[in-house]
VEXDREN-2710 file (C-alpha; in Angstrom, 1 decimal):
% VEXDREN-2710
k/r/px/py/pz
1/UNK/42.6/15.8/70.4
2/UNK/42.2/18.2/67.2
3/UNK/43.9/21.6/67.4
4/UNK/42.4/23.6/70.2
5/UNK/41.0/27.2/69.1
6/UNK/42.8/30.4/69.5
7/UNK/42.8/32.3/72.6
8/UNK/40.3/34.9/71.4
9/UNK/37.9/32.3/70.0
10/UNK/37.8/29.9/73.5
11/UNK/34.5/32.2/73.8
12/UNK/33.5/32.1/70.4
13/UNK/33.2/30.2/67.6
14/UNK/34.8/27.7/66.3
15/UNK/33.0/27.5/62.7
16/UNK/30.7/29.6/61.0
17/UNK/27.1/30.1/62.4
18/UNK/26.0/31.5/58.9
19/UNK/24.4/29.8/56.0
20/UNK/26.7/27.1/54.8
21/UNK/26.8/25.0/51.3
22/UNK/22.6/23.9/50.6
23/UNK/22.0/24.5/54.8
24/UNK/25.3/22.2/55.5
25/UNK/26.3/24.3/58.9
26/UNK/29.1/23.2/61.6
27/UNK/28.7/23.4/65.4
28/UNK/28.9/27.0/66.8
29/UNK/28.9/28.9/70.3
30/UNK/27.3/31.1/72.4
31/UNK/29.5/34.3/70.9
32/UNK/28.8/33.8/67.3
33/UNK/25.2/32.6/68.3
34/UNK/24.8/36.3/70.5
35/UNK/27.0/38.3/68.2
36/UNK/26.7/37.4/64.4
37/UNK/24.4/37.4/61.2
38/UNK/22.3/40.2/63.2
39/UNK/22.2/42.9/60.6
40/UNK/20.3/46.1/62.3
41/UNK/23.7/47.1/62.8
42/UNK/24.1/48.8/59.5
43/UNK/21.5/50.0/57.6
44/UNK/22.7/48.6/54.8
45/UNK/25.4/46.0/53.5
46/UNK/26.3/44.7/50.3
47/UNK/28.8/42.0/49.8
48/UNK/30.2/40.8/45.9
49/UNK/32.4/37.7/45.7
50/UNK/34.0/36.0/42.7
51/UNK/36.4/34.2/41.5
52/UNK/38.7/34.2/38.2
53/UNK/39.9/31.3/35.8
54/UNK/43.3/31.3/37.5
55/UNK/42.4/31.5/40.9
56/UNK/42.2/35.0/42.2
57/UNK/39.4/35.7/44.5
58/UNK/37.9/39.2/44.5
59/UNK/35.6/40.6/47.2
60/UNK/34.0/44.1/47.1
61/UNK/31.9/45.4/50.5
62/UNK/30.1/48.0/50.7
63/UNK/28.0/49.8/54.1
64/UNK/25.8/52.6/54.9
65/UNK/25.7/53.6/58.6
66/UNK/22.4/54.3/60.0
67/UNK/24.2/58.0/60.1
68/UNK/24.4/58.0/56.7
69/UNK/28.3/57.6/56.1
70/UNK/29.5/55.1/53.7
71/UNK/32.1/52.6/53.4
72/UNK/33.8/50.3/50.8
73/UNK/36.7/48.0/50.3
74/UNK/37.6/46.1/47.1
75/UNK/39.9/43.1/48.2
76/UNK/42.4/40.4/45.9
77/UNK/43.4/37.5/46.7
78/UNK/45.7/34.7/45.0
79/UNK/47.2/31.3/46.4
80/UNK/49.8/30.0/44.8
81/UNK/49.4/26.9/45.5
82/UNK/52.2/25.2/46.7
83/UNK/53.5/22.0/43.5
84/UNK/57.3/21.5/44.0
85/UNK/57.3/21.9/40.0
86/UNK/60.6/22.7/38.3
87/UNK/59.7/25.8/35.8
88/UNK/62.6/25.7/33.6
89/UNK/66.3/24.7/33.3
90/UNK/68.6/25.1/31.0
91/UNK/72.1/23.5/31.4
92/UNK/75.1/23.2/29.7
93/UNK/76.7/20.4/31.6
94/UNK/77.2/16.8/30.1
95/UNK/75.3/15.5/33.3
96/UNK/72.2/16.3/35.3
97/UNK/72.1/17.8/38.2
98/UNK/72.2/16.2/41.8
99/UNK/68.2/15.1/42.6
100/UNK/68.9/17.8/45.7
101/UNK/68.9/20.7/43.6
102/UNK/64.7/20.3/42.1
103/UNK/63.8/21.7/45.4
104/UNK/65.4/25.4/44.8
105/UNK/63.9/28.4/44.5
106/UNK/66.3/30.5/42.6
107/UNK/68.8/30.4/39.9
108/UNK/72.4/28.7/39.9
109/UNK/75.2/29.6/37.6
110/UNK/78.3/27.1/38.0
111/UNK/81.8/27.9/36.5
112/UNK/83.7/24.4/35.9
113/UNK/87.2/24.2/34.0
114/UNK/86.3/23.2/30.6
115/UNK/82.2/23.8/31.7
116/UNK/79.6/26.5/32.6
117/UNK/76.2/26.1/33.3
118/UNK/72.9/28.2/34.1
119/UNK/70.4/26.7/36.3
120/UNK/66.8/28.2/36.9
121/UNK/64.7/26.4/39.5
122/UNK/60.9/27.9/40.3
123/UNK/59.1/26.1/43.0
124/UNK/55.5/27.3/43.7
125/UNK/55.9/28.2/47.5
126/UNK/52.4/28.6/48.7
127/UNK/52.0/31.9/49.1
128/UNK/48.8/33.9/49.6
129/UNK/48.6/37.3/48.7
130/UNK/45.8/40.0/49.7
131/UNK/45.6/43.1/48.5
132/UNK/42.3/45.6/50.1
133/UNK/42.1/49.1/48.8
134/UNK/39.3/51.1/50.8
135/UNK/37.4/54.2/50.2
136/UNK/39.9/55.6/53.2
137/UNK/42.1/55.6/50.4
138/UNK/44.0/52.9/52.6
139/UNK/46.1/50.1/50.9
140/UNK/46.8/46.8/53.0
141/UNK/48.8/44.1/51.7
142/UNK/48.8/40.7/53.5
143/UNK/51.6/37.9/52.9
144/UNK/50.7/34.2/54.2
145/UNK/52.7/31.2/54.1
146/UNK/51.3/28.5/55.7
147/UNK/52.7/25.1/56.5
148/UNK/56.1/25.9/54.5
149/UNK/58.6/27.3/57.5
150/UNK/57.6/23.9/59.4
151/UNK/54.7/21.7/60.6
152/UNK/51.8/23.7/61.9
153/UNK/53.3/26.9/61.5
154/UNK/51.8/30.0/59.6
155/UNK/54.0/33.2/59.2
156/UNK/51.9/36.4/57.5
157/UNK/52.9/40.0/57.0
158/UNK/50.5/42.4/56.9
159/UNK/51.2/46.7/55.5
160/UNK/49.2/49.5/55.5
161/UNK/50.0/52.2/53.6
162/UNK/47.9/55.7/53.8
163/UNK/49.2/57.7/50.2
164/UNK/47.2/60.9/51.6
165/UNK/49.7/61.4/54.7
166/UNK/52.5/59.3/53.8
167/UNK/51.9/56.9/56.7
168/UNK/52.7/53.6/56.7
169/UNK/52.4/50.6/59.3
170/UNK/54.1/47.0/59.2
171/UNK/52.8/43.9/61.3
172/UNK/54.3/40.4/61.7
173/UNK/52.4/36.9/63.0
174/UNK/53.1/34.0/63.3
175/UNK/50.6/30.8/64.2
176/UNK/51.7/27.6/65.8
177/UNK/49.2/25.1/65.5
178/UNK/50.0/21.1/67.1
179/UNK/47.6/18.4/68.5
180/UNK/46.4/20.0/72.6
181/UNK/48.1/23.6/71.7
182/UNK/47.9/26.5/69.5
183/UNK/49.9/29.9/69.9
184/UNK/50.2/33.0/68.5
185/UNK/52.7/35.9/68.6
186/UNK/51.4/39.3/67.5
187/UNK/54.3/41.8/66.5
188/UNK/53.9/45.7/65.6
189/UNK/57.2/46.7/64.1
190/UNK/56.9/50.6/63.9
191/UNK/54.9/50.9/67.2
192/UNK/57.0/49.9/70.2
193/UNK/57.6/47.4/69.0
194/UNK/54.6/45.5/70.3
195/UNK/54.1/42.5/70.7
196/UNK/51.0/39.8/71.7
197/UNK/51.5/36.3/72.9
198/UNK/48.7/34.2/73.6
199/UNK/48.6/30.4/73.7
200/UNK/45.7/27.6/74.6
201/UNK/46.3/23.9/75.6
202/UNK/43.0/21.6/75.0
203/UNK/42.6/18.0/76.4
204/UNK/39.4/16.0/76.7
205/UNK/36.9/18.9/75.6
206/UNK/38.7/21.5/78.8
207/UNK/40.5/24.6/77.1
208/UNK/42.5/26.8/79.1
209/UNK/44.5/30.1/77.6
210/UNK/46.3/33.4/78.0
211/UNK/47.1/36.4/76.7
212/UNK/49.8/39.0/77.2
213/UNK/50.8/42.2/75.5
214/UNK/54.8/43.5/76.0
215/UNK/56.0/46.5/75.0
216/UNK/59.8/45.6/73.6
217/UNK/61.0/49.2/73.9
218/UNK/59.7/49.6/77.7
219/UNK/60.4/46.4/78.9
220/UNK/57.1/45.9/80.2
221/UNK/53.8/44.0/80.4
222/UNK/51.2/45.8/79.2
223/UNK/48.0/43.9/79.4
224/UNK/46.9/40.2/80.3
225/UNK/43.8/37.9/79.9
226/UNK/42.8/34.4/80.6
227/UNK/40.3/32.3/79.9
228/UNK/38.7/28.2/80.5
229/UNK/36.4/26.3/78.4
230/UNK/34.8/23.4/78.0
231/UNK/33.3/22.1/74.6
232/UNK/31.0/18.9/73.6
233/UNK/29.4/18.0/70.5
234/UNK/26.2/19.8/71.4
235/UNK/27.4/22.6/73.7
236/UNK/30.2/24.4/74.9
237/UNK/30.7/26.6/78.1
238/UNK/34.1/29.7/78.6
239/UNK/34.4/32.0/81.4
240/UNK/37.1/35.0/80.5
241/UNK/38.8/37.4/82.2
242/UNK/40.4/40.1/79.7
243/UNK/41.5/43.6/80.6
244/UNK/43.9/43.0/83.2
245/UNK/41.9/40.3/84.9
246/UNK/39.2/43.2/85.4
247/UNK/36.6/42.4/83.1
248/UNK/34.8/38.9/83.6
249/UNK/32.1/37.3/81.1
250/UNK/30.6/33.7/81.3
251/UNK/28.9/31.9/78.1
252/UNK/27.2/28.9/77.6
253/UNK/25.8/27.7/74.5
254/UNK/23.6/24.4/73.6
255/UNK/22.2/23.2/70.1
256/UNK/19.2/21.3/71.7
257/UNK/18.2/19.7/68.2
258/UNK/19.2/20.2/64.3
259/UNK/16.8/23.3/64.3
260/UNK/17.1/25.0/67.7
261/UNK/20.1/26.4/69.1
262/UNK/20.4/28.5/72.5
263/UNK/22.8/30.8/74.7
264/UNK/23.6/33.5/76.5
265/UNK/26.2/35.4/77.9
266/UNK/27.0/37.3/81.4
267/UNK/29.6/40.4/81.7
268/UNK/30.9/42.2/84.7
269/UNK/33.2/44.7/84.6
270/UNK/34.5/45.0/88.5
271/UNK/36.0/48.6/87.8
272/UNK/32.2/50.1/86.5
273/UNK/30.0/48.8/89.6
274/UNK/28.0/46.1/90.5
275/UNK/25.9/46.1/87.3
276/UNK/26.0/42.5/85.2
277/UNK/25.0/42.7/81.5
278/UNK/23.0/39.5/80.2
279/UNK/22.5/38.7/76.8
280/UNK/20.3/36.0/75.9
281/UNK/19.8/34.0/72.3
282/UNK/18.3/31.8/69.9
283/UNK/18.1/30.2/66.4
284/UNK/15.6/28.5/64.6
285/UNK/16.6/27.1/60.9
286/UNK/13.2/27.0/59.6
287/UNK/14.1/25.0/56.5
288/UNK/17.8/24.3/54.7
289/UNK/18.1/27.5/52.9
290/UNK/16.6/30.0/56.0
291/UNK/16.7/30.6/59.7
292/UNK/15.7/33.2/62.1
293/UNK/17.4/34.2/65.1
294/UNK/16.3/36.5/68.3
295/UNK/18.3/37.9/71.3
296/UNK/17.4/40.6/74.4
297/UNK/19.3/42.0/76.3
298/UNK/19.0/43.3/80.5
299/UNK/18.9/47.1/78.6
300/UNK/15.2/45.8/77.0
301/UNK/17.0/45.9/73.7
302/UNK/15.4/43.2/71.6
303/UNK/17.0/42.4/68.1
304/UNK/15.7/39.7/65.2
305/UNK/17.0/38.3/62.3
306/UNK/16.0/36.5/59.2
307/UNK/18.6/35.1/56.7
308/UNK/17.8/33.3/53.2
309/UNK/19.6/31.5/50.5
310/UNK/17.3/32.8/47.9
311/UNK/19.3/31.3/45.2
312/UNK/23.0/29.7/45.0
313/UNK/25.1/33.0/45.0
314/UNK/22.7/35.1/46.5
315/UNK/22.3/35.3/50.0
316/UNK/20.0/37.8/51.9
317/UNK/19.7/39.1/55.2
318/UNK/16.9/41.2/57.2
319/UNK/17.1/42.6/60.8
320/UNK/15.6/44.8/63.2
321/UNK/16.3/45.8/66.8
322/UNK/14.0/47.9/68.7
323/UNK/14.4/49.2/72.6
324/UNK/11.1/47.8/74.2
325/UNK/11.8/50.8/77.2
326/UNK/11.1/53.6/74.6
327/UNK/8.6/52.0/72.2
328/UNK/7.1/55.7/71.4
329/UNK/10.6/56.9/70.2
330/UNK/12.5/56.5/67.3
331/UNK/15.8/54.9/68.6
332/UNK/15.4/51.4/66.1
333/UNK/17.1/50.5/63.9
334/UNK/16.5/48.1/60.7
335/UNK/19.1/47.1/58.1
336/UNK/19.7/44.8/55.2
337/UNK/22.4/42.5/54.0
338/UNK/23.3/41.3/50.3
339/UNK/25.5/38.7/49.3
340/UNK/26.3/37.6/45.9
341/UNK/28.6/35.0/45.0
342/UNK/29.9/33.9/41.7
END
């Protein structure tokens, strides 16, 4: 079996349910089916990405609330792509060095009777540096290596830095990622610390996973979740149980063709009452470049959605959502999304 998802994505999915290469779209599930590509939620959103010659990837966002504040990020991001390449050398010695040393990443000065020698070794690690600075005037730096430490194994470190207040923040993950298992630890180094462990084992298509949060300093659980699946080809089913085992949801999701998908979701929260919520969902890809989506909810809150590929590198979305219990008020909403790639 393939690496089973993370813990927080058992219920969600596992690709994107948005408008792939020319219509090209991978299987999805009932969460990303209920929850994404409806754009009513903002009244407007505007997303530019490109790309430069030597690889770094910029992404600007911008959003309008429907009560009127505004929002924008501008984001970089360069790989350097892991090569093994030795960048220069420069030696002194009457003989190479051992084959063992190409792999450094640093310099080397040897001191010999009769010899000296400098040696400068550069190996492209495989780094991948982001950089977001937001109209919060808030600067975040993430640091991934992935694949480099060991087998299946990504380490990141992520810093937020406010120059306003002087506030800063510091965060550590690490992913381990094998055939039937995939775990995560989630550290906050300033706060606590913190940390988050959750893990999920996968065989045959079942998925079962937990979560737990511990606080280092009080030497204490603080929270726990779990959570079983089961995935096909053409549908997937979770049941969760996150906030301390207190707050339950089922899902279920089925793609009944190549242009109808279906799902829906149940929540109960033991702690508020006896009251489930019930969310229920659909897409139709009217051709490769478009689809339209729909969902209601128990409230009477219907929403809609209508995405296009109008051209390559420019994507657009439309959605509404109106309250069919107060259809004489002036409680819906509408909003726009714009995507440009280059």
């Amino acid at each position: 079996m393939a690496t089973p998802p993370a813990f927080s994505d058992i219920a969600k999915a596992a690709n994107d349910v948005s408008v792939q290469a020319l219509g090209v779209e991978p299987r999805t599930d009932a969460s990303q089916l209920l929850n994404k590509d409806f754009y009513h939620t903002q009244a407007a959103n505007i997303e530019v990405k490109s790309t430069a010659p030597n690889g770094v990837a910029f992404n600007v966002k911008g959003k309008s609330t429907h009560e009127s504040a505004t929002s924008a990020s501008l984001e970089a991001k360069y790989n350097d792509a892991p090569s093994g390449i030795l960048f220069s050398k420069l030696s002194f010695l009457l003989q190479s060095p051992a084959p063992f040393y190409q792999n450094c990443f640093h310099h080397m000065i040897f001191l010999q009777p009769g010899s000296a020698s400098l040696l400068m070794f550069y190996c492209r690690s495989g780094l991948t540096i982001t950089q977001t600075w937001t109209t919060a005037n808030s600067l975040d730096t993430k640091i991934e290596l992935d694949n480099k430490l060991a087998k299946g194994v990504k380490a990141e470190l992520l810093t937020n830095y406010l120059p306003a207040t002087q506030a800063y923040g510091a965060k550590t993950n690490l992913y381990f990622k094998q055939p039937n298992i995939h775990g995560r630890v989630f550290l906050d180094l300033l706060k606590g610390p913190v940390a988050t462990v959750d893990a999920t084992v996968g065989h045959e298509g079942f998925l079962v996973g937990a979560e737990a949060g511990y606080d280092v300093q009080k030497a204490a659980i603080t929270r726990y979740s779990a959570a079983v699946g089961y995935t096909q080809p053409v549908y997937s089913a979770a049941v969760t149980a996150t906030n301390n085992l207190s707050v339950f949801a089922a899902s279920y999701y089925h793609k009944v063709n190549s242009e109808v998908e279906a799902g829906a979701k149940a929540t109960w929260d033991s702690k508020a009452g006896n009251n489930v919520g019930l969310e229920v969902a659909t897409k139709y890809r009217l051709d490769p470049m478009s689809f339209a989506k729909a969902k209601v909810n128990d409230r009477g809150i219907a929403s809609v959605a209508y995405n296009v590929l109008l051209r390559p590198g420019f994507q657009l979305g439309l959605g509404a959502s109106f309250d069919t219990q107060k259809l004489n008020e002036s409680s819906h909403k509408v909003g726009a999304h714009f995507q440009f790639t280059g």
